[in-house]
Every structure is written in structure tokens, then in C-alpha cells.
C-alpha positions, 0 to 999 in steps of 0.5 A, a space after each residue: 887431317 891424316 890419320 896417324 900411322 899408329 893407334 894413339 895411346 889410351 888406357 884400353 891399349 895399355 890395359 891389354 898390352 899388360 894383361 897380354 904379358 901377364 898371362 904369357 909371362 907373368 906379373 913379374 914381366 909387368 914394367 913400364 919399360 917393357 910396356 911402352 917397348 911393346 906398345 911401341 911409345 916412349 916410357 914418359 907417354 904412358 904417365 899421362 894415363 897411369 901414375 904407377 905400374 900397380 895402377 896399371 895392375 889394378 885395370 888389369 885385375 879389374 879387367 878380370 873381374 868384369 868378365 865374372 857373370 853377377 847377374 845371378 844376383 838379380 834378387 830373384 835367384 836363390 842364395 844357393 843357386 847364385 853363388 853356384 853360378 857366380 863360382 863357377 863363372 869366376 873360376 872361369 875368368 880366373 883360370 883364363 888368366 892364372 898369373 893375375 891370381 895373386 894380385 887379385 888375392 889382395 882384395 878389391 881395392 878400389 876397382 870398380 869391377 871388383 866393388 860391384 862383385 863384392 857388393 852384389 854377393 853381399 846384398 844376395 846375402 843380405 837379402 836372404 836373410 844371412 846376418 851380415 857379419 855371416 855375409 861378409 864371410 861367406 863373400 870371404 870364403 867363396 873368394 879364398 876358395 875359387 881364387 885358390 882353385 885357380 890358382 894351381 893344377 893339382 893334377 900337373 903337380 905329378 910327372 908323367 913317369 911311372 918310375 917316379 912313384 915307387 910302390 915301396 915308398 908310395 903304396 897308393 900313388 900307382 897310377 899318379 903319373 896318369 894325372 896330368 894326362 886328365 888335368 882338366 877332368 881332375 881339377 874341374 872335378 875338385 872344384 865341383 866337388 868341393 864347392 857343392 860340399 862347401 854349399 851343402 855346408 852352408 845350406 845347414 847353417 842356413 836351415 839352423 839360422 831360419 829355424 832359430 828365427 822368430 816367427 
């Protein structure tokens, strides 16, 4: 039998095709019309695989989702170290692919990826000894703050223009047109910095949890 001229169609080819618009485009390039031009099939050929464009959107933020490292939650890492790691792998999936963000901002759903995420900080938590009401935000919290970092540079919120910033009017802002030009070192900076402050944080309501525990 002959092979056909094309792939066939199935939901990894869909997939992909839309996680190639969303990141070059944004979510809102996302449309069953424009999926089925680029993939080169009939608009009607993609409902045997997704009833709706957010079912499509959801494999896409799952697709994410799976490339966040959770093998730190493997029982025998410490809580500290495992989110540690945990964060910065999934800014990195993140910041690969910025114009997911806000989709994946809505929660978890029912996407495989993001459930066994969800749950895999929640049990380390659990594990050491965080009451679960605490788990729950701190699985919270860790989620607002690297989704939020990845979301936006601050650095490239500044235009390479000295002028712009004039001394009379913004005293501290001389070398603010310098920013853009360190991106990367500004804003992986901030995140460093704001994530060992966030567990040095937690290390002291963990220290006052444990001490408050009874023998």
C-alpha cells in the first residue's frame, strides 16, 4: 500500500503546529481555521481529534508543563532544595514559550502534566511536615510567582535612549537605558534573588512549625 503524500493528521502534529503559533504569534493566532491552513488539512479533519480550540489550548499548556523537571520530588530531596530546583525548571519552560503564560495562569484543570506537577509539590510538602492548608499555598505561591516572572522582562521595559530619562524628572534612572542591553542578566538576577528570599522565607515558618510541634 502506498504511503500517503502527507503525515496523517493526529493530536501531536495539531499540538505542535498550535504551540508553533502561540509562540511566534500569540494565543490569539490560535484558531481552527488558521490550524488546519497550516497543517494543510480541512477545518472539519481537526474535530476528530479536539471538540474545541481550548481543548487544543489545554495540550498545548500541558505540553508545557511536561518539560518542568518534578523528579526532585522523589521523597529523598529535601523541601528547600526541591522547590529550588523545581522553580527554576519551570521558568525555563516557561520563558521558552512566554505567550502560554496566561493560559497556563487559569490552573491546572484537568491536564495530565499539570495535575502530576501540582500533586508532586503537594506530597513533598506534605511529606515534610507542612500542615496541608500551608501545602496548598505554598504550591500556590511558588506557582503566582514563577509564572509571574515569566511572564514579562523588566528589563526591556526601558528604551535604549539615554534621553529618555531625564535627571530632572528621574533623578535615579541614569543608567536605565543600559538595561535592555543585560536582559537576561537582569531578569534571571530577579528571580534569583526573589526566590532564595521567598524560601529563606519559608525556612523560618518551617523552623517556627517544627519547634511548635510536640515531641
Amino acid at each position: 500500500m502506498a504511503r500517503p503524500r502527507k503525515p496523517l493528521l493526529s493530536r501531536g502534529r495539531i499540538v505542535a503546529a498550535a504551540l508553533a503559533l502561540v509562540d511566534t504569534e500569540g494565543l490569539q493566532a490560535v484558531s481552527t481555521r488558521r490550524l488546519a491552513a497550516e497543517l494543510g488539512v480541512s477545518g472539519p479533519s481537526l474535530y476528530n481529534h479536539f471538540t474545541t480550540k481550548d481543548e487544543i489550548l489545554d495540550a498545548v499548556a500541558d505540553t508545557v508543563v511536561a518539560q518542568v523537571d518534578i523528579s526532585m520530588f522523589d521523597g529523598r530531596t529535601d523541601w528547600r532544595t526541591a522547590l529550588l530546583e523545581w522553580a527554576r525548571s519551570y521558568r525555563s519552560a516557561l520563558t521558552d514559550h512566554p505567550h502560554i503564560v496566561p493560559f497556563l495562569a487559569q490552573g491546572p484543570g484537568r491536564r495530565p502534566a499539570g495535575l502530576r506537577m501540582a500533586d508532586a509539590v503537594f506530597g513533598c510538602m506534605v511529606q515534610a511536615g507542612w500542615p496541608p492548608a500551608q501545602a496548598t499555598r505554598i504550591g500556590a505561591l511558588m506557582r503566582y510567582f514563577v509564572a509571574g516572572s515569566a511572564l514579562g522582562s523588566f528589563a526591556r521595559g526601558f528604551v535604549d535612549d539615554a534621553t529618555a530619562y531625564d535627571p530632572a524628572d528621574y533623578p535615579h534612572l541614569g543608567q536605565a537605558h543600559l538595561l535592555a542591553d543585560h536582559q537576561q542578566q537582569v531578569d534571571q538576577g530577579a528571580f534569583e534573588t526573589g526566590l532564595t528570599a521567598l524560601l529563606d522565607g519559608l525556612a523560618l515558618q518551617y523552623a517556627r512549625l517544627t519547634r511548635a510541634d510536640p515531641p
